[in-house]
TIDREN-14705 format. One record per residue (C-alpha): x, y, z. Coordinates in steps of 0.1 Angstrom, whole numbers. Layout:
N
<xx = X	yy = Y	zz = Z>
...
# end
This chain:
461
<xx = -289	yy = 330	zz = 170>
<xx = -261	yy = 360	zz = 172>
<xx = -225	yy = 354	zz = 171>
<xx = -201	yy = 381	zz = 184>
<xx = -159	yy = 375	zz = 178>
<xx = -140	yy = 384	zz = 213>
<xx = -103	yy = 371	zz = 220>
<xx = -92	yy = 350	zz = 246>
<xx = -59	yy = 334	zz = 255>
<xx = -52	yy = 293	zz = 253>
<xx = -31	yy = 285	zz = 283>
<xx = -3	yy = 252	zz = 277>
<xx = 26	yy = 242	zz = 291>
<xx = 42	yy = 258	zz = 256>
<xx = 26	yy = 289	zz = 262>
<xx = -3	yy = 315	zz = 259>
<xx = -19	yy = 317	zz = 223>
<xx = -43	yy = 341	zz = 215>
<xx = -73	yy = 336	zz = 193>
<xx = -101	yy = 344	zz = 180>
<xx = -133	yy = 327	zz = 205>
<xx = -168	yy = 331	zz = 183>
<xx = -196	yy = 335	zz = 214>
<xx = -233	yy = 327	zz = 205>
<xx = -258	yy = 349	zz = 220>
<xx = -289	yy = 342	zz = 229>
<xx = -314	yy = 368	zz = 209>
<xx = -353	yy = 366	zz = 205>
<xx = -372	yy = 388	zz = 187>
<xx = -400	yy = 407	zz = 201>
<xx = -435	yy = 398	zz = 188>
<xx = -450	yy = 425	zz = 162>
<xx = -486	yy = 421	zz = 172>
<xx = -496	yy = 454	zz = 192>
<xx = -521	yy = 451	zz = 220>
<xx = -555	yy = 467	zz = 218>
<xx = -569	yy = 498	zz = 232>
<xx = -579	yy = 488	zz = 264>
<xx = -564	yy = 455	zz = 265>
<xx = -533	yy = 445	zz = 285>
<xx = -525	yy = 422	zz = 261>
<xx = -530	yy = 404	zz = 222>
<xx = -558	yy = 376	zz = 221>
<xx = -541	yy = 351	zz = 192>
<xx = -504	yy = 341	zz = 193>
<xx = -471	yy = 361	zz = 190>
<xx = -457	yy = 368	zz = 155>
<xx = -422	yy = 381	zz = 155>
<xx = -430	yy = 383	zz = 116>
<xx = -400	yy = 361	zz = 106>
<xx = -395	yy = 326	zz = 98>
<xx = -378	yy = 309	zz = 124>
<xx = -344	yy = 289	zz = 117>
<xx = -336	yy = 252	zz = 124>
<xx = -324	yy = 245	zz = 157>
<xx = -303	yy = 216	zz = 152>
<xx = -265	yy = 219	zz = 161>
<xx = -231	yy = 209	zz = 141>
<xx = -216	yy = 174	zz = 161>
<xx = -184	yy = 194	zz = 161>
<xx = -189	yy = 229	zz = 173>
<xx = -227	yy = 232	zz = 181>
<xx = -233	yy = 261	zz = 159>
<xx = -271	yy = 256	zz = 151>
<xx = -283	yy = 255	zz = 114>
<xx = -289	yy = 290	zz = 99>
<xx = -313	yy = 264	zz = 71>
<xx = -354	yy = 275	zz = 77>
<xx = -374	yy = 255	zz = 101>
<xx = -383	yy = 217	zz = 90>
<xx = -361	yy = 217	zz = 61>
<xx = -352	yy = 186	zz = 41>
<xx = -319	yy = 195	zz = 27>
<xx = -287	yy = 186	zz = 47>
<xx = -280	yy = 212	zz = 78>
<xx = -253	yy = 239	zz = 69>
<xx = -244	yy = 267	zz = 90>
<xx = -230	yy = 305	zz = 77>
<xx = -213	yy = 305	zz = 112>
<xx = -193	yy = 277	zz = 124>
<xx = -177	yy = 283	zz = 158>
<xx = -151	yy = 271	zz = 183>
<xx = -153	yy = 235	zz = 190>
<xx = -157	yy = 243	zz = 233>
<xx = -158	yy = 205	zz = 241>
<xx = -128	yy = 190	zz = 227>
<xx = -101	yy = 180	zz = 244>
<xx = -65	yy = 162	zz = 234>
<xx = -69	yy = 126	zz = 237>
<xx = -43	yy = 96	zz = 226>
<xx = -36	yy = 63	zz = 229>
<xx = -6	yy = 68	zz = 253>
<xx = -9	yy = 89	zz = 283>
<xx = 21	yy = 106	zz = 279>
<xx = 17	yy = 117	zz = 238>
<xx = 19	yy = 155	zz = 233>
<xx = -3	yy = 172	zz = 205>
<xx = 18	yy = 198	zz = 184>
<xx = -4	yy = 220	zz = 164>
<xx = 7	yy = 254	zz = 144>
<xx = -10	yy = 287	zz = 154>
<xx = -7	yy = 321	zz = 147>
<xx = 31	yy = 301	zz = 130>
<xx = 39	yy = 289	zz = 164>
<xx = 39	yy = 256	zz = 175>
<xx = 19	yy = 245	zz = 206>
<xx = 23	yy = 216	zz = 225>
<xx = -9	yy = 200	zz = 244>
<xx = -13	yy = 173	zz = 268>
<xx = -39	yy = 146	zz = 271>
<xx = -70	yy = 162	zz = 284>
<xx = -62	yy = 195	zz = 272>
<xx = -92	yy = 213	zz = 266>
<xx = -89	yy = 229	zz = 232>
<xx = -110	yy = 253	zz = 218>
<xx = -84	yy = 273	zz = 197>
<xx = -96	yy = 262	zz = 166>
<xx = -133	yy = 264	zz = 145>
<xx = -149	yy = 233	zz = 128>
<xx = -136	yy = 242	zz = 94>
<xx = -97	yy = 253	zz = 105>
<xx = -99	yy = 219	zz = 121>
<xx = -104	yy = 197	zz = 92>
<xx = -81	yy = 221	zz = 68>
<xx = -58	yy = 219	zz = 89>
<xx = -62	yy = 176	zz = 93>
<xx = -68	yy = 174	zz = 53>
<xx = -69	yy = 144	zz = 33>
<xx = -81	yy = 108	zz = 48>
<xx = -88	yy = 128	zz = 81>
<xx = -117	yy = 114	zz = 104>
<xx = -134	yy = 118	zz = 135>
<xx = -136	yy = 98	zz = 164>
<xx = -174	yy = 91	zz = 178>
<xx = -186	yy = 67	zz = 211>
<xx = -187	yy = 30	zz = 194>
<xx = -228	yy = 18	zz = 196>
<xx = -218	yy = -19	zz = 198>
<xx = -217	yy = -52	zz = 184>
<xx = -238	yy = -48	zz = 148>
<xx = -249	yy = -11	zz = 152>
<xx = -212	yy = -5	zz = 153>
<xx = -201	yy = 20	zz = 128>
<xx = -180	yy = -2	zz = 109>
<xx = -205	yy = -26	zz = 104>
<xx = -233	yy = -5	zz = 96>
<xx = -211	yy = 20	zz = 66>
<xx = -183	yy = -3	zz = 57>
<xx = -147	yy = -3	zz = 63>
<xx = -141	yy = 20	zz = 34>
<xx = -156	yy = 50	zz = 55>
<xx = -153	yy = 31	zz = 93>
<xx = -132	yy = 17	zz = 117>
<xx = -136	yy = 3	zz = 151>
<xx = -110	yy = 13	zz = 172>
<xx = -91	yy = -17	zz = 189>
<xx = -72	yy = 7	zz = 211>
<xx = -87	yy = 28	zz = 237>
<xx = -77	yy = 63	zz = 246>
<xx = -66	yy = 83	zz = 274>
<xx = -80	yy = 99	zz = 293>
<xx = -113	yy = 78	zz = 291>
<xx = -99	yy = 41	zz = 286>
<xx = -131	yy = 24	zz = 289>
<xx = -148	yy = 41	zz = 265>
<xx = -149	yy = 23	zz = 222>
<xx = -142	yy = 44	zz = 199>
<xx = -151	yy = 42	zz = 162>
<xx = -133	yy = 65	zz = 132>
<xx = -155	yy = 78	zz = 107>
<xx = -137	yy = 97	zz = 80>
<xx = -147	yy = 135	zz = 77>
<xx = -172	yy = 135	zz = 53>
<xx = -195	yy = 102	zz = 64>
<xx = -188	yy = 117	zz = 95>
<xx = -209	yy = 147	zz = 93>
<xx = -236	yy = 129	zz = 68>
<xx = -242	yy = 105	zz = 98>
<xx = -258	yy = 136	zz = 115>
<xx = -274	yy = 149	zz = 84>
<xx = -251	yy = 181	zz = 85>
<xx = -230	yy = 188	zz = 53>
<xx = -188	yy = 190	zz = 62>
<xx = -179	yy = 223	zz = 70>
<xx = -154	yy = 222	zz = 41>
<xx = -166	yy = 206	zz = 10>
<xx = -134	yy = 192	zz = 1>
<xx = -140	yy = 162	zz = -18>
<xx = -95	yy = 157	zz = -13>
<xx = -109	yy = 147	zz = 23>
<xx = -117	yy = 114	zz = 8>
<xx = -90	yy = 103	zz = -3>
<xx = -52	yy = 89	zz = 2>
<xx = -30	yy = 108	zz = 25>
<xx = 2	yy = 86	zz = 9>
<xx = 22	yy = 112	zz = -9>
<xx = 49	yy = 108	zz = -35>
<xx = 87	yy = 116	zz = -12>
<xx = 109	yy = 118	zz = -48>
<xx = 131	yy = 145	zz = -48>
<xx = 118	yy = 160	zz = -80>
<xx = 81	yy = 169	zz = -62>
<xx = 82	yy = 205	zz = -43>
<xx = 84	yy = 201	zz = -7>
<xx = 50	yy = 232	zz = -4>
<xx = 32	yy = 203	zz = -28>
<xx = 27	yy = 165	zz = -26>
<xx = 16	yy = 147	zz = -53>
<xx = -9	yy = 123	zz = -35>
<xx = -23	yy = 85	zz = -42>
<xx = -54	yy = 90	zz = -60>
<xx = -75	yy = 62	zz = -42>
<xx = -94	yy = 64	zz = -14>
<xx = -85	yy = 70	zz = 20>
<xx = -84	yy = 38	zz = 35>
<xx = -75	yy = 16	zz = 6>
<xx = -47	yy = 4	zz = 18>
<xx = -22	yy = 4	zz = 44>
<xx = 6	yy = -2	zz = 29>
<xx = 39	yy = 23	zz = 24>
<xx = 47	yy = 4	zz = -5>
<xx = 47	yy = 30	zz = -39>
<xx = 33	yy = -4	zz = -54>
<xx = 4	yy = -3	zz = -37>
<xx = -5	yy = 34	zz = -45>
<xx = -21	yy = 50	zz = -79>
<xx = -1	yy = 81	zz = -87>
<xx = -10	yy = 110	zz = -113>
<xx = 6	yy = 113	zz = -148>
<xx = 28	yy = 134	zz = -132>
<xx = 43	yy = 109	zz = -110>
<xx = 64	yy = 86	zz = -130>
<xx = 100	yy = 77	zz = -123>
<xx = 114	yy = 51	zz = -141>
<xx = 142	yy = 42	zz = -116>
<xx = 116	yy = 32	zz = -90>
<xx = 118	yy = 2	zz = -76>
<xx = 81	yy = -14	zz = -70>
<xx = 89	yy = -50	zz = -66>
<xx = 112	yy = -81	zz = -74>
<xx = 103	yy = -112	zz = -91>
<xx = 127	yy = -142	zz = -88>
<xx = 122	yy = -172	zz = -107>
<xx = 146	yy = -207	zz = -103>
<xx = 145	yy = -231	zz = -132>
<xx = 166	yy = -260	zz = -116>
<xx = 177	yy = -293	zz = -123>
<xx = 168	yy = -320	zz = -98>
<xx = 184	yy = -350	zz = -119>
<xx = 205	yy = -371	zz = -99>
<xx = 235	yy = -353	zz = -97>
<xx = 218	yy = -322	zz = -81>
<xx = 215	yy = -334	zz = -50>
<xx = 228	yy = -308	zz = -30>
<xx = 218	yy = -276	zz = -53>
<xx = 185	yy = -279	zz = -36>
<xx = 191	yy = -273	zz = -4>
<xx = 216	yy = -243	zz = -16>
<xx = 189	yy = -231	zz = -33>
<xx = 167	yy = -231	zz = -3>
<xx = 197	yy = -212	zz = 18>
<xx = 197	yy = -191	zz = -10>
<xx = 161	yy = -173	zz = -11>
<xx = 170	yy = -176	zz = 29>
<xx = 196	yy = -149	zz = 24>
<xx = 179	yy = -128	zz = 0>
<xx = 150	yy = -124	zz = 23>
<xx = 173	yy = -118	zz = 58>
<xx = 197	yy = -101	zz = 43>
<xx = 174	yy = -76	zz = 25>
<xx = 150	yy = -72	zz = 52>
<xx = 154	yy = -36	zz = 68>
<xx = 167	yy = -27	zz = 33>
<xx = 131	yy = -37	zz = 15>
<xx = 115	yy = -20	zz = 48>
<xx = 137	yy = 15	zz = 36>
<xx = 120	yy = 14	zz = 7>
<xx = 85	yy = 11	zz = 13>
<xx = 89	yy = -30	zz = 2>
<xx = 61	yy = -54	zz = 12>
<xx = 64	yy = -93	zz = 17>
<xx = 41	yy = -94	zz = -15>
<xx = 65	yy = -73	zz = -43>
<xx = 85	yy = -99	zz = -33>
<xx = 80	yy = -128	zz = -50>
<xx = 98	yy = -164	zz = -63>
<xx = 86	yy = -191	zz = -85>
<xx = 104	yy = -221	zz = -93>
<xx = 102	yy = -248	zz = -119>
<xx = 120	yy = -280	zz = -116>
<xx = 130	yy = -299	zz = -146>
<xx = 143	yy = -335	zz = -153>
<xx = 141	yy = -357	zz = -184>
<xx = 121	yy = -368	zz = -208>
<xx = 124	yy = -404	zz = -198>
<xx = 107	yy = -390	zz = -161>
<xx = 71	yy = -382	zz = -150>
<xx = 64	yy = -357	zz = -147>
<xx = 89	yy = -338	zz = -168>
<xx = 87	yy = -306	zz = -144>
<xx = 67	yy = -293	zz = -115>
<xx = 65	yy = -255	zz = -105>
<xx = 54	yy = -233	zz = -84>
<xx = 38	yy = -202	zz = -98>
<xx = 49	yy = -163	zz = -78>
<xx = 47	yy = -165	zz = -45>
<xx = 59	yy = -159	zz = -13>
<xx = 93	yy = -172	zz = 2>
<xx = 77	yy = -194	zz = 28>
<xx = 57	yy = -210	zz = 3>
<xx = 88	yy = -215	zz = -26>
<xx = 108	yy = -230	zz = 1>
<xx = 87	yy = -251	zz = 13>
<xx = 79	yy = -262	zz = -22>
<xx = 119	yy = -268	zz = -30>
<xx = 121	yy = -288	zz = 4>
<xx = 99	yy = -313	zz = -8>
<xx = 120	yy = -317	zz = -39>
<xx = 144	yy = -345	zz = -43>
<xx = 172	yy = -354	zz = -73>
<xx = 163	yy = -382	zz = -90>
<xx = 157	yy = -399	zz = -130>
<xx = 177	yy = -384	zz = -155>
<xx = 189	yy = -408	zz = -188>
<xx = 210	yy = -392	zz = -214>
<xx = 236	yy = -365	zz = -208>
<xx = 212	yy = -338	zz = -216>
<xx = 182	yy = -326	zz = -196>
<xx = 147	yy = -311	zz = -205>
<xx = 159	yy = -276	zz = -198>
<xx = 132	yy = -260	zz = -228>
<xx = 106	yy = -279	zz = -206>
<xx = 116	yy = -257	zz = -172>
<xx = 123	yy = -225	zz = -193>
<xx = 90	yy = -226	zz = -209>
<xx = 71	yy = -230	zz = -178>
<xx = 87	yy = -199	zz = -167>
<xx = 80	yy = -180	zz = -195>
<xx = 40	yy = -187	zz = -184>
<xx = 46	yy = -172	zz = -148>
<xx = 26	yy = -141	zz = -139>
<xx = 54	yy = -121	zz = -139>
<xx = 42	yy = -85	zz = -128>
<xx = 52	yy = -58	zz = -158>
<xx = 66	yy = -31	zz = -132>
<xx = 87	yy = -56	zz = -111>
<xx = 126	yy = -64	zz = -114>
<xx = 126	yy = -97	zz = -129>
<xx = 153	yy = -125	zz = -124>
<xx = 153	yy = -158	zz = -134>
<xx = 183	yy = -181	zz = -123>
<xx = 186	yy = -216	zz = -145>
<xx = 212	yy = -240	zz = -125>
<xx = 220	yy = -267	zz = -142>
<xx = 249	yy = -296	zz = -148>
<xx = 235	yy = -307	zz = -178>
<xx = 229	yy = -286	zz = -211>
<xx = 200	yy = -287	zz = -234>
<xx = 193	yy = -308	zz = -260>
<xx = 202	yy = -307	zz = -295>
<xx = 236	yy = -309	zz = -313>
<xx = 236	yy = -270	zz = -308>
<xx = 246	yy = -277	zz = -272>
<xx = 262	yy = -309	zz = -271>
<xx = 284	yy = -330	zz = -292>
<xx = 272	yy = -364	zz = -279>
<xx = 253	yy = -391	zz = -263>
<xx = 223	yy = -369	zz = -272>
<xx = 190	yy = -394	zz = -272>
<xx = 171	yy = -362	zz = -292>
<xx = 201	yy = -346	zz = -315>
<xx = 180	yy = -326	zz = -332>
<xx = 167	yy = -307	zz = -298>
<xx = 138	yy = -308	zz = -275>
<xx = 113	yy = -332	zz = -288>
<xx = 90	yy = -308	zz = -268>
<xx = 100	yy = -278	zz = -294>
<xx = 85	yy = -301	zz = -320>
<xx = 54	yy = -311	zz = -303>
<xx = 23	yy = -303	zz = -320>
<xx = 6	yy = -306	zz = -288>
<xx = 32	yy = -281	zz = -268>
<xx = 18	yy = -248	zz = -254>
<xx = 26	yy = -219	zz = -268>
<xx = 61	yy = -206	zz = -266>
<xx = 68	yy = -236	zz = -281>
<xx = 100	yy = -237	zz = -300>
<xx = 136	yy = -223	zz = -289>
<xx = 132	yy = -193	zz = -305>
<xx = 99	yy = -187	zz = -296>
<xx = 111	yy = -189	zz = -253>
<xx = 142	yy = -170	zz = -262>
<xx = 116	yy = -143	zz = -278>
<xx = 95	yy = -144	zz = -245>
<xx = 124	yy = -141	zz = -224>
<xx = 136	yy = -107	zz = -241>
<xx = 101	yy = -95	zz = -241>
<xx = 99	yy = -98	zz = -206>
<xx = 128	yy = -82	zz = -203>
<xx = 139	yy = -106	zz = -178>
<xx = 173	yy = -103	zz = -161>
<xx = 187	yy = -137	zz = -172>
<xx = 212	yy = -155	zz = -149>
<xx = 229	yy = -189	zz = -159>
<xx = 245	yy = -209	zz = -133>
<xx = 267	yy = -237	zz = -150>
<xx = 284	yy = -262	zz = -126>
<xx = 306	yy = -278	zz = -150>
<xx = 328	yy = -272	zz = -185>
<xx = 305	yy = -293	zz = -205>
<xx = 280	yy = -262	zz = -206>
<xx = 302	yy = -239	zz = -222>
<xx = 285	yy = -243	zz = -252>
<xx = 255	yy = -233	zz = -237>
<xx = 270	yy = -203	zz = -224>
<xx = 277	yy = -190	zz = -257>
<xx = 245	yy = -201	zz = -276>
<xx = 219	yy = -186	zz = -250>
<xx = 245	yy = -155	zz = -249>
<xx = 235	yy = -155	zz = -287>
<xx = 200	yy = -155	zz = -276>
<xx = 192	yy = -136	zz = -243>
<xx = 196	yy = -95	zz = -239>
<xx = 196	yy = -92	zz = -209>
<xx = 222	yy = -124	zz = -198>
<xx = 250	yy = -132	zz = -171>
<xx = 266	yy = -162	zz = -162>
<xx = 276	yy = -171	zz = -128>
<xx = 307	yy = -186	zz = -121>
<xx = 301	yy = -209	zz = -92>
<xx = 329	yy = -230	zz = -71>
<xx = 305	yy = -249	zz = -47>
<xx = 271	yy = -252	zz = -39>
<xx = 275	yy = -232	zz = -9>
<xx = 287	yy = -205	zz = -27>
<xx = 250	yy = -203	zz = -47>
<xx = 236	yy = -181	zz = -19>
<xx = 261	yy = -155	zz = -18>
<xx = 266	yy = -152	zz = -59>
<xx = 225	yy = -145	zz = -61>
<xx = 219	yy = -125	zz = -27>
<xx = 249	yy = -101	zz = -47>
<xx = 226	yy = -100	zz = -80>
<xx = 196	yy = -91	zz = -55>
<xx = 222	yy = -65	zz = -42>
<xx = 231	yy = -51	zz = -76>
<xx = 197	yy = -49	zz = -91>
<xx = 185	yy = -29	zz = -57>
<xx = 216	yy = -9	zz = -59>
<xx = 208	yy = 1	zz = -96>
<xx = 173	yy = 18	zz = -86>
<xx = 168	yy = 48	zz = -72>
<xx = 162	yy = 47	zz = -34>
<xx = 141	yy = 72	zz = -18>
<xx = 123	yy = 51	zz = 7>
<xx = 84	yy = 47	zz = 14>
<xx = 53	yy = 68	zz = 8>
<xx = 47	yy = 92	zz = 36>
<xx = 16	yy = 103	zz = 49>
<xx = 5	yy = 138	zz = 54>
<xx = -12	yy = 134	zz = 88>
# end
């Protein structure tokens, strides 16, 4: 097969573009044998004394293979062409293609014919996580079944103009393998993400791209992407982990409930701002422990990290209740904090709201049934951290963001002991319950405030 390069013009409603149209022509070469003396023709077959090419086409463009005849290598082509039937398809009727040619851009309709553009232009042009659309087979020879959903998707939307038709996407190179034909761009970038890096700091003429693959994840959340050594800013925020150690002795009754309101309020109240910055549900995260005496069973329940429906439905279940001596098992909460999967690269917060301090004549004066502290601290049986020192360690490790909410005087000295103790520590002044929710929605507030916001991945297609 011949090519030859001629220029036509691509009529739109934006305008005439002219471009380059690569024609195949037909060509067959004559046969070398020469007839006889007296013959009007040869007596064995023709021999055009060359070895004839494969005659399979690209799936894109049709070019034909310029590989031998009854190769076993994939089908390549030295001459990939205009791609004559494709047209501009969408899943709205009205959508309008925008594509840049000859640095102008042109605007096509759905069912636009569009041949402006060769097999390999095409997929430069689409670039990374780019695929193809090809007619659905059905039920299990559906493309998604048959190569997985890392390479294929079904399409549950149908396009215009041929809305009966099922669609699957194939990314590029699968795509081309399916038909035994190598891409026309060995690009191996095809593959992979198209989520890009927005930070200020990258050049505008060159993302810095997720290094998965394509279809790992849906996600806009900078999370839920792998960036380069290059990509590392500290003030990022990828995720928020809030942790409640509360008392639910008898005299909380109505913390719980404020509680509740108050994870409430940091979800609504933060909702198109976590959305702004490429924030899942999953980066955020509560847990909550709630402790009581040692005189009760069990000493503390929890919750480990997870979602808000799940941590409020766990508080709701809570009631206040047992409680003996002035003091409370507050190590026993903290600890079981300190054993939360907290995630390394979130924001961590921890909120302990209590009316009663710890024990040990370190935080109170009196009517102390264990003066010399947490008989847990002393347990030889107590999981590791054990002793006071040993949370307050973990704590600073962690580098938790440490937020005490005392409802009454008697806690002062617990103010200034765990102020001793804790880097990273605050205490909230509170005057009602009802005043819980806005105190920690403003830490939320603050700690978002503090990280540098410049929204979600993009995409480059």
């Amino acid at each position: 097969m011949v090519y030859k390069t001629i220029k036509k013009r691509l009529v739109a409603d934006s305008g005439e573009t002219e471009y380059d149209y690569t024609e195949p022509i037909k060509s067959q070469r004559p046969c070398d044998k020469k007839i006889p003396p007296n013959m009007i023709q040869h007596n064995k077959e023709h021999d055009c004394n060359k070895e004839h090419q494969c005659q399979v086409k690209c799936p894109e463009c049709g070019s034909f293979c310029t590989n031998k005849f009854n190769h076993t290598d994939l089908h390549t082509t030295s001459q990939h062409r205009n791609k004559d039937h494709v047209y501009i398809i969408s899943t709205q009727a009205t959508d309008e293609s925008k594509i840049i040619q000859d640095n102008k851009v042109r605007s096509y309709k759905v069912g636009d014919v569009f041949s402006g553009e060769h097999c390999a232009d095409s997929c430069k042009r689409r670039g990374r996580s780019h695929f193809h659309l090809i007619e659905c087979p059905g039920k299990e020879k559906c493309f998604e079944n048959n190569l997985g959903k890392m390479v294929a998707r079904h399409c549950t939307e149908r396009y215009y103009p041929h809305l009966t038709q099922s669609y699957d996407k194939v990314l590029c190179g699968s795509f081309f393998r399916l038909f035994n034909w190598a891409p026309p761009v060995q690009d191996p970038n095809f593959m992979l993400c198209n989520a890009y890096c927005p930070h200020s700091s990258h050049s505008s003429s060159s993302y810095v791209f997720c290094t998965k693959s394509a279809w790992h994840t849906e996600s806009l959340s900078i999370a839920d992407h792998t960036w380069p050594s290059s990509c590392k800013h500290e003030a990022v925020f990828l995720g928020l982990d809030i942790a409640f150690v509360i008392d639910t002795t008898g005299s909380m009754g109505s913390y719980i409930p404020a509680a509740v309101s108050s994870i409430e309020r940091i979800i609504n109240s933060n909702k198109i701002r976590f959305t702004n910055m490429g924030v899942n549900d999953s980066s955020i995260r509560f847990a909550v422990v709630e402790y009581k005496d040692h005189s009760d069973n069990p000493v503390t329940s929890h919750i480990n990290f997870t979602n808000s429906t799940n941590a409020i439905k766990f508080l709701k279940e809570k009631n206040a209740s047992g409680g003996n001596d002035t003091p409370e098992a507050v190590f026993d909460g903290l600890r079981v904090a300190c054993n939360f999967s907290w995630k390394t690269e979130h924001e961590k917060v921890l909120f302990l709201i209590l009316d009663s301090p710890p024990h040990g004549k370190r935080y109170v004066s009196s009517g102390d049934d264990y003066p010399n502290g947490c008989p847990c601290c002393t347990d030889t049986g107590t999981p590791s951290p054990k002793t006071e020192e040993d949370i307050f360690y973990k704590l600073n490790n962690l580098k938790v963001n440490f937020k005490l909410v005392p409802l009454n005087s008697s806690l002062n000295k617990t103010v200034d002991e765990f102020k001793k103790e804790i880097k990273l520590f605050q205490s909230l002044d509170l005057t009602s319950a009802a005043d819980l929710q806005m105190k920690l929605n403003d830490i939320v507030a603050n700690i978002l405030d503090s990280k540098e916001n410049y929204g979600a991945v993009k995409r480059s297609i």
